[in-house]
Backbone as CSV, one residue per row, in Angstrom:
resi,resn,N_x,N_y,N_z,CA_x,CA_y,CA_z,C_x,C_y,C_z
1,UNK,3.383,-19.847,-4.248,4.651,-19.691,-4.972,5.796,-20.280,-4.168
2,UNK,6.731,-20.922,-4.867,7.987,-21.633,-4.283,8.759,-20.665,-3.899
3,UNK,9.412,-21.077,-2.780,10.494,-19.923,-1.931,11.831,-19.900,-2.537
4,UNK,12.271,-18.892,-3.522,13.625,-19.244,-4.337,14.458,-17.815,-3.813
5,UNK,15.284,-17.540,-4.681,16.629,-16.373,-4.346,15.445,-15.200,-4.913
6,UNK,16.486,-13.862,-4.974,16.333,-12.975,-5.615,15.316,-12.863,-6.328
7,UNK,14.028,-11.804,-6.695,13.586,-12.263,-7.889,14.180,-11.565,-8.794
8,UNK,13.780,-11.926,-10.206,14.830,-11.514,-10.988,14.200,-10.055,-12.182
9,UNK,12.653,-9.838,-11.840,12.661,-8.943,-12.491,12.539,-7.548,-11.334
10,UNK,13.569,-6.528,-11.763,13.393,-5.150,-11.118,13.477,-4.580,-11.662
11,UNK,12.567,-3.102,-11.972,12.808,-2.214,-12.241,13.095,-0.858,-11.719
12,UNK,13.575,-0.028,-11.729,13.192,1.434,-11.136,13.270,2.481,-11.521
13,UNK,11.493,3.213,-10.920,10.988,4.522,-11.487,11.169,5.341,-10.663
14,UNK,12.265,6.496,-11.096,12.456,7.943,-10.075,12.410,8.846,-11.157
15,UNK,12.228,10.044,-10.495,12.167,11.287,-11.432,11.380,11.320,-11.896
16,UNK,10.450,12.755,-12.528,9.590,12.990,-13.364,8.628,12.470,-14.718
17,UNK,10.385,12.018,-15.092,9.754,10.711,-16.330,8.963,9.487,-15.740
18,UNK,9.389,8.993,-14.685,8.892,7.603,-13.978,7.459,7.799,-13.338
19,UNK,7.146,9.180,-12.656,5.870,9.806,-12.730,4.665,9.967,-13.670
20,UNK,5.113,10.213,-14.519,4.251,10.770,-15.626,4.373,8.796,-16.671
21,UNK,4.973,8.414,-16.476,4.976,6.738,-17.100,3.713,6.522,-16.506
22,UNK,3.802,6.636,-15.077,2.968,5.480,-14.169,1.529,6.647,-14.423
23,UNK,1.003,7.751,-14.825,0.083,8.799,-14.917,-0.648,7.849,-15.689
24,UNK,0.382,7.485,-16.630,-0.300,7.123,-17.891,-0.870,5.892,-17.952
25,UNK,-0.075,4.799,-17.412,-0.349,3.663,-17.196,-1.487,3.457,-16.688
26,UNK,-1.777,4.261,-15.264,-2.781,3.796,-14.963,-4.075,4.531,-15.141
27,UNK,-3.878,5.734,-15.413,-5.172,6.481,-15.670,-5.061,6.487,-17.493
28,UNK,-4.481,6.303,-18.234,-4.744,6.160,-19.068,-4.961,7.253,-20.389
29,UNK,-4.285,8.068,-19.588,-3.735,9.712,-20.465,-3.078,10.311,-19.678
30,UNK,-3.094,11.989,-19.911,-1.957,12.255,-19.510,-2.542,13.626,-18.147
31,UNK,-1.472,13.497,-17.372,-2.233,14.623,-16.057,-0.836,15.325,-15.869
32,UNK,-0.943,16.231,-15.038,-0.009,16.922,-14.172,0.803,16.705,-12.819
33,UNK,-0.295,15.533,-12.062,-0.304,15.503,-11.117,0.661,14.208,-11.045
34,UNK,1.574,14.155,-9.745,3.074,13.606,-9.512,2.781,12.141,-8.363
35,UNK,3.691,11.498,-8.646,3.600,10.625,-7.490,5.017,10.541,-6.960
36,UNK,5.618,10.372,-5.706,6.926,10.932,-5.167,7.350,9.748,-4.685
37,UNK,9.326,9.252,-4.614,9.043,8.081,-4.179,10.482,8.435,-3.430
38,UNK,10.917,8.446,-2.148,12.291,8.856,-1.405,13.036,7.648,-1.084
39,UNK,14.419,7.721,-1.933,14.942,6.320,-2.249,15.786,6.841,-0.661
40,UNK,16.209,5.720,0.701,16.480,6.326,1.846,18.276,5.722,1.069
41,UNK,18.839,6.539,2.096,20.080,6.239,2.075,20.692,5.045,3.057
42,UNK,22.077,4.163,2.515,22.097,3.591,3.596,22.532,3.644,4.550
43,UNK,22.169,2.855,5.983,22.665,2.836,7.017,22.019,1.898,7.776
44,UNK,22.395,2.172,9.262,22.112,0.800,10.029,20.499,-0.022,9.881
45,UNK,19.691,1.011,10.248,18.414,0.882,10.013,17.740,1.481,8.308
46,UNK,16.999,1.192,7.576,16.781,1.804,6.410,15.665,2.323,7.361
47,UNK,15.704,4.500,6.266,14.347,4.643,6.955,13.376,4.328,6.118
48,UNK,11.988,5.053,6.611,10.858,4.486,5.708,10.914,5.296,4.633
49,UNK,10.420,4.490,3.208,10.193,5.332,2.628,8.888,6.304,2.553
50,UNK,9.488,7.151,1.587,8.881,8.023,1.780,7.608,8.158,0.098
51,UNK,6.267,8.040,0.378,5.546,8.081,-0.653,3.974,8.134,-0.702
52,UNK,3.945,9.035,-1.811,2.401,9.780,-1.664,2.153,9.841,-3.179
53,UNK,0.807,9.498,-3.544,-0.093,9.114,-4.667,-0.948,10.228,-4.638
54,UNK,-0.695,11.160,-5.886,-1.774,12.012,-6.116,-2.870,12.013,-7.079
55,UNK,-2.762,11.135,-7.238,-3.838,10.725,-8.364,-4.797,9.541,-7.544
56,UNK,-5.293,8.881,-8.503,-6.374,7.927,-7.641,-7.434,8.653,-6.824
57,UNK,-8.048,9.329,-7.242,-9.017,10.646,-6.359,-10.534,9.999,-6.688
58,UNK,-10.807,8.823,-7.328,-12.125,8.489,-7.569,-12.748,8.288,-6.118
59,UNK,-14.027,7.973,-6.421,-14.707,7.400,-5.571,-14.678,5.730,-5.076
60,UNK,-14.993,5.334,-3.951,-14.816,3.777,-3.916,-15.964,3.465,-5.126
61,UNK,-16.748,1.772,-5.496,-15.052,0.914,-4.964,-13.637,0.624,-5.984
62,UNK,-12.864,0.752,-5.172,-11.696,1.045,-5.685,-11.016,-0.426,-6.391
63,UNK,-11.347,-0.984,-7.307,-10.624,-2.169,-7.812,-9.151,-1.990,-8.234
64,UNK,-9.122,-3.422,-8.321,-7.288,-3.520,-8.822,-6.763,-3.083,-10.353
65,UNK,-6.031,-2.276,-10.358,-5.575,-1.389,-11.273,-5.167,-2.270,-12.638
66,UNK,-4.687,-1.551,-13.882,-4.889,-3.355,-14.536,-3.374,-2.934,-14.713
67,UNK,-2.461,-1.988,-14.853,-1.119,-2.049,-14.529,-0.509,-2.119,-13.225
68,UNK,-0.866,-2.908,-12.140,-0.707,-2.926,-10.399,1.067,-3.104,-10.720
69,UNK,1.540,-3.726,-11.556,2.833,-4.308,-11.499,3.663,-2.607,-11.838
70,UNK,2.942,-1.981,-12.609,3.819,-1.027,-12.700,3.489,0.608,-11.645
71,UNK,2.338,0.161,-10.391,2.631,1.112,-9.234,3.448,0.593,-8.649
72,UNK,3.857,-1.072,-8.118,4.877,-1.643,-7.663,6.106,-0.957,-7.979
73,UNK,6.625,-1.322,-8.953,7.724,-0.409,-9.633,8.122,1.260,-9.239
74,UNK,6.837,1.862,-9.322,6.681,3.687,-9.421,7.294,3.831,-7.236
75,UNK,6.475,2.538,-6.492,6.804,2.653,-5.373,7.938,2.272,-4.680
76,UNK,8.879,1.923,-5.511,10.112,1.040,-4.772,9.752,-0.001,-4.143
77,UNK,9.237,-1.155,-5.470,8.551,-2.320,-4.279,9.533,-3.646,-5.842
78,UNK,10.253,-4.364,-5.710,10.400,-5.101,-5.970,9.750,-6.034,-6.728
79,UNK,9.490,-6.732,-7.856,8.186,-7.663,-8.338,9.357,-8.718,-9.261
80,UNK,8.835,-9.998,-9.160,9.283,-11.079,-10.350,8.896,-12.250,-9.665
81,UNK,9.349,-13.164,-10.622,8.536,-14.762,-10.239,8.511,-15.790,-9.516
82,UNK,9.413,-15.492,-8.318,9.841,-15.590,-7.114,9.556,-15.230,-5.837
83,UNK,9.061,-15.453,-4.854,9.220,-14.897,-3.622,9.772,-15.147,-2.656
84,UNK,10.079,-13.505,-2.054,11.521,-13.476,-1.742,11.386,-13.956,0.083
85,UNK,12.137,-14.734,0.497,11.734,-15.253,2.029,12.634,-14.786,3.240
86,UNK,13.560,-13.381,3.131,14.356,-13.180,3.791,13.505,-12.284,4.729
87,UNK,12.535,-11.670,4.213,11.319,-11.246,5.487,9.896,-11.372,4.815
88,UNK,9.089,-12.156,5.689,7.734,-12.307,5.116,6.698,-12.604,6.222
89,UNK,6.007,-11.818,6.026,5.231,-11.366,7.189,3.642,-11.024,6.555
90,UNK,2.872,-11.370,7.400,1.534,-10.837,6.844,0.954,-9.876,7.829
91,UNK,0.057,-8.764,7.724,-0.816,-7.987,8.029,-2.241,-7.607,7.462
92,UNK,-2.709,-7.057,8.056,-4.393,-6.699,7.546,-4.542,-5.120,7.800
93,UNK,-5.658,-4.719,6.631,-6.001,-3.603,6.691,-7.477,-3.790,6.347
94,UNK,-8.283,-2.271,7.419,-9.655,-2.292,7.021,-9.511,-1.021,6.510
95,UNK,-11.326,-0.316,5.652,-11.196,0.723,5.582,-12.596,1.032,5.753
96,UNK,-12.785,2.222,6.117,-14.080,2.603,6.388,-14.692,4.313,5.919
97,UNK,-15.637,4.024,5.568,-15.911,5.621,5.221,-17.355,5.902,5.561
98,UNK,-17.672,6.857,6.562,-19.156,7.191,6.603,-19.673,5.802,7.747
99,UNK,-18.541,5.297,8.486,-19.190,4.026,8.882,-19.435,2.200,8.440
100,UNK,-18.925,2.592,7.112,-19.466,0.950,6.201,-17.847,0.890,5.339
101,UNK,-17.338,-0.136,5.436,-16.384,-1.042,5.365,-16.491,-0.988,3.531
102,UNK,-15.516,-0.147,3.299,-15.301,-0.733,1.590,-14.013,-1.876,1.154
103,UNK,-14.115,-2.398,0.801,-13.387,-3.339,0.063,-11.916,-3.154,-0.085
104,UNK,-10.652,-3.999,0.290,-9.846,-3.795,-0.106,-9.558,-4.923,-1.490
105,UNK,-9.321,-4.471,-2.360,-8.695,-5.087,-3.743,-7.871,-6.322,-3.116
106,UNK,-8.322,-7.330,-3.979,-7.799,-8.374,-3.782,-6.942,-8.676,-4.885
107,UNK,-5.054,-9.589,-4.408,-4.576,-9.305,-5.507,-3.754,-8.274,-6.440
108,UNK,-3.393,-7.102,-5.442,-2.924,-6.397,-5.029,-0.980,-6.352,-5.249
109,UNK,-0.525,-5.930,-6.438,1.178,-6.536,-6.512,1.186,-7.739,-6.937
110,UNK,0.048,-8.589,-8.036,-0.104,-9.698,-8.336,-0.565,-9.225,-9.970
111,UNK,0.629,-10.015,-10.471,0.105,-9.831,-12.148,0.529,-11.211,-12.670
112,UNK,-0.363,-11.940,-13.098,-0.014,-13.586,-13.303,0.810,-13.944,-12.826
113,UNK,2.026,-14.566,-13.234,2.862,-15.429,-12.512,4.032,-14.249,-11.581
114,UNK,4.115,-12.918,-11.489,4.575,-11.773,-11.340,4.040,-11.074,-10.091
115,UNK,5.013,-11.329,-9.010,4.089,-11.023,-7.521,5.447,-9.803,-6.923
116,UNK,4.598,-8.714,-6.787,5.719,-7.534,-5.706,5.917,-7.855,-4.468
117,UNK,6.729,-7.484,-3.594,7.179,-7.446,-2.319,5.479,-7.121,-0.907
118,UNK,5.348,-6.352,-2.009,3.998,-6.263,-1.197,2.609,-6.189,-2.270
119,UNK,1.543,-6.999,-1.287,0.531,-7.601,-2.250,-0.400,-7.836,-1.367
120,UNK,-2.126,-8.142,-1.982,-3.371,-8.058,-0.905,-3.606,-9.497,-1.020
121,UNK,-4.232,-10.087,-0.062,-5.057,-11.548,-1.005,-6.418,-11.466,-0.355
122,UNK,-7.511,-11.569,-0.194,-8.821,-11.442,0.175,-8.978,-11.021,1.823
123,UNK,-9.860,-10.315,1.821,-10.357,-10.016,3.113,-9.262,-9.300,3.725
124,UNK,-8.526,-8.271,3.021,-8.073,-7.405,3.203,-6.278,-7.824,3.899
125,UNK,-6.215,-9.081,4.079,-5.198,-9.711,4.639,-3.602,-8.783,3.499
126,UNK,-2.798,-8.792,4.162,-1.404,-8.081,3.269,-0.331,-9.178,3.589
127,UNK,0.410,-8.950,2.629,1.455,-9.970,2.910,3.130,-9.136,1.911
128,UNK,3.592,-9.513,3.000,5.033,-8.815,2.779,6.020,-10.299,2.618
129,UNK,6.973,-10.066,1.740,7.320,-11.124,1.114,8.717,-10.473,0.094
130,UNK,10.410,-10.448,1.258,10.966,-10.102,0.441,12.532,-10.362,0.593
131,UNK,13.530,-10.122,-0.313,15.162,-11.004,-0.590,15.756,-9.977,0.389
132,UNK,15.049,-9.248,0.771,16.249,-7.840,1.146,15.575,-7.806,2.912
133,UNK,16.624,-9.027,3.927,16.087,-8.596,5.442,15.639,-7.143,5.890
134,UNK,16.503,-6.107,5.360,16.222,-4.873,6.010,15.649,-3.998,5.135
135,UNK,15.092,-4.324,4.466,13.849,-3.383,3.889,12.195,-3.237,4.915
136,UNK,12.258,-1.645,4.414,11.093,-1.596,5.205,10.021,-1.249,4.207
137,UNK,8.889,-1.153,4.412,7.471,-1.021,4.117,6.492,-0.392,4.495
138,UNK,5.670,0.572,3.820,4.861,1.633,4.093,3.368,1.356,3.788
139,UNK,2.550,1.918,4.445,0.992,1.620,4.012,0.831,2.506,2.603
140,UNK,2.355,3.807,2.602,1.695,4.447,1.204,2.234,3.583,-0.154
141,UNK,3.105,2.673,-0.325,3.480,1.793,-0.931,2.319,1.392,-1.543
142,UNK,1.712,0.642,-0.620,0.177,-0.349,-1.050,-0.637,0.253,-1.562
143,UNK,-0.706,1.544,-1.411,-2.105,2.861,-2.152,-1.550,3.022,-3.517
144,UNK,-0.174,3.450,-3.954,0.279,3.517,-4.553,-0.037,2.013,-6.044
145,UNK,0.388,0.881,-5.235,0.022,0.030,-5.671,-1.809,0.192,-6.457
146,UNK,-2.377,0.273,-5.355,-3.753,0.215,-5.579,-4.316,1.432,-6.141
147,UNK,-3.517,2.241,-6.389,-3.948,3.687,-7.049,-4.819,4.735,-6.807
148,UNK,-5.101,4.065,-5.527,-6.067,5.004,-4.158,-4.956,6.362,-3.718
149,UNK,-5.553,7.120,-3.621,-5.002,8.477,-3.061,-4.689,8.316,-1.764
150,UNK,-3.878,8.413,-1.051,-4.094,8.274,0.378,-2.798,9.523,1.195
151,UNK,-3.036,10.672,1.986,-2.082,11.694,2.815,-3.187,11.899,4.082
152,UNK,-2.339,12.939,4.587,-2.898,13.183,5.966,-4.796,13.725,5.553
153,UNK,-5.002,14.278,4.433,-6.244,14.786,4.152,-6.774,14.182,2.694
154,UNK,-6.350,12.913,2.683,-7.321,12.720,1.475,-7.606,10.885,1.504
155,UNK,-8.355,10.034,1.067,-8.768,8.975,1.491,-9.186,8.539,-0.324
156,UNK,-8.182,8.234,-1.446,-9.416,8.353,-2.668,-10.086,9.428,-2.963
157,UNK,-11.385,9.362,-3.090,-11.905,11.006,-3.588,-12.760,11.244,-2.433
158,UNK,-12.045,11.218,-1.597,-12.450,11.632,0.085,-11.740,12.188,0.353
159,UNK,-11.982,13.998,1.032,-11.502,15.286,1.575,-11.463,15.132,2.705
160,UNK,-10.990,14.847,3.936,-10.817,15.025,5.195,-11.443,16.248,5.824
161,UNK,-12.432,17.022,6.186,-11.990,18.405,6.995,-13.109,17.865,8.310
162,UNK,-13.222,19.185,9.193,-13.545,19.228,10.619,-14.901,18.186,10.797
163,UNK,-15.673,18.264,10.083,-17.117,17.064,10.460,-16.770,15.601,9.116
164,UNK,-15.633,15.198,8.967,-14.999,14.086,8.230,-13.805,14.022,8.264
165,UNK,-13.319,13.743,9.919,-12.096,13.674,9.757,-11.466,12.282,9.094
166,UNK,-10.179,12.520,8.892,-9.416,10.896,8.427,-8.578,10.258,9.675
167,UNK,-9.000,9.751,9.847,-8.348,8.558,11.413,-7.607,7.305,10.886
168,UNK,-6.697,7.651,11.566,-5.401,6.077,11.106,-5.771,5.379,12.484
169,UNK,-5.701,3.908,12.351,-5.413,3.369,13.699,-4.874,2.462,13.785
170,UNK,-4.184,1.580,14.404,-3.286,0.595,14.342,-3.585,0.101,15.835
171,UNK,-3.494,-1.451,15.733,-4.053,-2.552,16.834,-5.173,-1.590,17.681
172,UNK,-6.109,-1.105,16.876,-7.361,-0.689,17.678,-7.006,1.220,18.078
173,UNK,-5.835,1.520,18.044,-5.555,2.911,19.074,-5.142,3.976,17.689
174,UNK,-5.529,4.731,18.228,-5.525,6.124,17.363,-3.809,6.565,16.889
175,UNK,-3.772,6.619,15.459,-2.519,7.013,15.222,-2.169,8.355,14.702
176,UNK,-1.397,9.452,14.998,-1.603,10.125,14.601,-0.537,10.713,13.491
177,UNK,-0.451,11.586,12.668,0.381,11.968,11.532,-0.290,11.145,10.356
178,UNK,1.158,11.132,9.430,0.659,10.706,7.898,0.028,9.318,7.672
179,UNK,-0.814,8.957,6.956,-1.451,7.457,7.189,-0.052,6.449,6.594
180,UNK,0.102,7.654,4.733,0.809,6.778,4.226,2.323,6.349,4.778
181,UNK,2.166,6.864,6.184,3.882,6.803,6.772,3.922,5.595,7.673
182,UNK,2.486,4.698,7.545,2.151,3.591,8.656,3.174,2.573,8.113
183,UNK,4.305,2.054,9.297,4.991,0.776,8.553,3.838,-0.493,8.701
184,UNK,4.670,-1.397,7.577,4.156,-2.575,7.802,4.576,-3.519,8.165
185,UNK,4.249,-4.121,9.453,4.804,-4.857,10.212,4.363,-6.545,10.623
186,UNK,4.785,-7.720,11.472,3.849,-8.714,11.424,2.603,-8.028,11.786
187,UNK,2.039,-8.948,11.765,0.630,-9.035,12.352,-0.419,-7.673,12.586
188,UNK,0.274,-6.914,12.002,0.068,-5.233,11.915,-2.129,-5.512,12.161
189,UNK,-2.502,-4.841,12.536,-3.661,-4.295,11.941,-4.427,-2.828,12.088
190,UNK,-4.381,-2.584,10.575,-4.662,-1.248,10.617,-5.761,-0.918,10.147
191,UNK,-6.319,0.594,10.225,-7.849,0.451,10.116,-8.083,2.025,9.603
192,UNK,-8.027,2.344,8.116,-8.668,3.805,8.392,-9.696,4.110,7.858
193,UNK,-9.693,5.291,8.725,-11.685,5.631,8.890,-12.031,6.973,8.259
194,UNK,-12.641,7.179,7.460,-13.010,8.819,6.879,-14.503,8.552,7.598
195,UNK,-14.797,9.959,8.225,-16.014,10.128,8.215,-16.557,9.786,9.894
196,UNK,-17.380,9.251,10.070,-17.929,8.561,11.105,-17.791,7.394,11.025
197,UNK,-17.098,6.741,12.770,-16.012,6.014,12.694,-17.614,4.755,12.572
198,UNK,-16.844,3.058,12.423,-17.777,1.840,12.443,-17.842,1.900,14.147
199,UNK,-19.458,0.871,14.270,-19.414,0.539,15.653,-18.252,0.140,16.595
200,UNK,-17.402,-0.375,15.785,-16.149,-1.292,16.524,-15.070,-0.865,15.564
201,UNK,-13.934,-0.330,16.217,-13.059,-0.135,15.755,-12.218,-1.203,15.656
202,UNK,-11.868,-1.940,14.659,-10.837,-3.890,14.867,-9.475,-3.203,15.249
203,UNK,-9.183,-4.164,16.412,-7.803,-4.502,17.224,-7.010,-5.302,16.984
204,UNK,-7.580,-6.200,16.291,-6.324,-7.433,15.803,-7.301,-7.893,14.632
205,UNK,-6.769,-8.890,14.014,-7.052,-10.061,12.842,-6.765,-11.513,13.368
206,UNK,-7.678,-12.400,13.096,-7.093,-13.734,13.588,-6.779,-14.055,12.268
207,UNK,-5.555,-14.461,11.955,-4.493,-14.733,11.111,-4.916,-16.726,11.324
208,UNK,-4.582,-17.392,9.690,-4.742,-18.437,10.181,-3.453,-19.065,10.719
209,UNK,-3.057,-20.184,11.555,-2.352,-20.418,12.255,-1.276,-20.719,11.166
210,UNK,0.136,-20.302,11.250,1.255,-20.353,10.966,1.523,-19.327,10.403
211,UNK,0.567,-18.292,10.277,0.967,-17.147,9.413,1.569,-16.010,10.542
């Protein structure tokens, strides 16, 4: 996509109504259950936002949602036909459960010619891409997006407790607190693990050169 201004389509979903929209959208009737999105106030630094997906509780594998453009929206993520070049940065995420590497959705904040601020493209690679320098970015953004469940105890329709714990990690080292509170940063690589961790926990991504 060509590097232009602003994009020009935004929308935004807060409040209860904007919850129960996106329920529907993507599961496809109607539930109880909320998705939360903390618009920060301004100041020097924006903080992170703040956001957690309670729905998305299936089992892997977890494919791309067929309304992705409208978790974009539900998450405070920007989307239209443009991308935005005032910060753009790529990162990677793995995921693991029980040991074996499931799939991240490829395509991710991509609806035909209609791309969000944040989006997947194969092999789990992320790419941040946006008009606003000081915006920041959350790993719960992207779940949201992808309609995966993701808090300190839940992984999708994965329960966290004492013999399955949930492990965040970032450049290889153990992170601790909320997953979905991981920013996203260059070259980020993050890795979470339900269950029993893989032989090798990944420390970096070789990114291809210029990225």
């Amino acid at each position: 996509m060509a590097a232009r201004r602003e994009p020009i389509r935004r929308r935004s979903w807060t409040g209860p109504a904007a919850a129960a929209g996106l329920a529907l959208a993507l599961s496809g009737g109607c539930t109880t259950e909320r998705s939360s999105v903390a618009v920060p106030p301004k100041g020097h630094e924006a903080p992170l936002p703040t956001v957690h997906y309670s729905f998305g509780t299936q089992p892997p594998p977890w494919t791309k949602p067929l309304n992705v453009l409208g978790g974009a929206d539900a998450a405070g993520l920007a989307s239209g036909p443009v991308e935005g070049t005032a910060r753009h940065f790529y990162g990677h995420l793995d995921v693991f459960a029980n040991g074996r590497p499931i799939k991240v959705a490829t395509g991710l904040g991509v609806d035909g010619k209609f791309a969000s601020e944040v989006r997947t493209r194969g092999k789990g690679v992320l790419v941040v891409a946006s008009s606003d320098a000081g915006k920041r970015f959350t790993l719960g953004q992207l779940f949201l997006e992808w309609g995966v469940r993701l808090d300190p105890a839940h992984l999708g329709g994965f329960t966290a407790d004492t013999s399955h714990p949930l492990t965040t990690y970032v450049g290889g080292v153990e992170r601790t607190g909320d997953p979905a509170m991981v920013e996203l940063l260059p070259h980020i690589e993050i890795a979470l693990v339900y269950g029993a961790p893989p032989p090798k926990i990944p420390a970096s991504y070789a990114f291809p050169r210029g990225e």
